[in-house]
C-alpha positions in Angstrom: 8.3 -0.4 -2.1 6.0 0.5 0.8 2.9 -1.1 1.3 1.1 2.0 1.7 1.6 3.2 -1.7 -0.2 0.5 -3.3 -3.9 1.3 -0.5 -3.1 5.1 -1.4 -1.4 5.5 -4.8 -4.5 4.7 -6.8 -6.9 7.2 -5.2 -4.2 9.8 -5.3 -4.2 9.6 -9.1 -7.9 9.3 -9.6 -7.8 13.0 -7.3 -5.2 14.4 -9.3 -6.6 13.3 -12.7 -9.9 14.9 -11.9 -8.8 18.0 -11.1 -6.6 18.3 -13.9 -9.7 17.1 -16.0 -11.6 20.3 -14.1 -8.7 22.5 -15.2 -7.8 21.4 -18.7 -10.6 19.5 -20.1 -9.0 18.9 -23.4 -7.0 16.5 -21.5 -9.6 13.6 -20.8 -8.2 11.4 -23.3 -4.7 11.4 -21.8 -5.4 11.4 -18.0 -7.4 8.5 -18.9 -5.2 6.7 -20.1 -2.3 7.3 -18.1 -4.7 6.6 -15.2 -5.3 2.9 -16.6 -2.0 2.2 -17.1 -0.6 3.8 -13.9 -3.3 1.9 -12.1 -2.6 -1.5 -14.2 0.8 -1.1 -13.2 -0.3 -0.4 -9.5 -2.7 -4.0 -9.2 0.6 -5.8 -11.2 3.6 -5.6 -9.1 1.9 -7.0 -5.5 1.5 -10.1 -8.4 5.4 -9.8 -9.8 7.0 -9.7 -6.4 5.4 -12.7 -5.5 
């Protein structure tokens, strides 16, 4: 994977999760926690690929 995913891919989910929170605010639960695990996942694999 390239680097640049892993300084951007974070922020681009928090931007895209809050304005799909804006849209469809029954959603919260869900972007939430797609957004911890996506994120989780995103801080792990620098750690795996060690």
């Amino acid at each position: 994977m390239n680097m640049d995913f892993f300084m951007v891919g974070p922020s681009l989910i928090s931007l895209l999760s809050g304005i799909a929170i804006l849209v469809w605010p029954k959603l919260l639960n869900y972007i939430v926690a797609f957004y911890l695990i996506l994120f989780g996942l995103v801080g792990l694999v620098p750690l795996v690929l060690v």
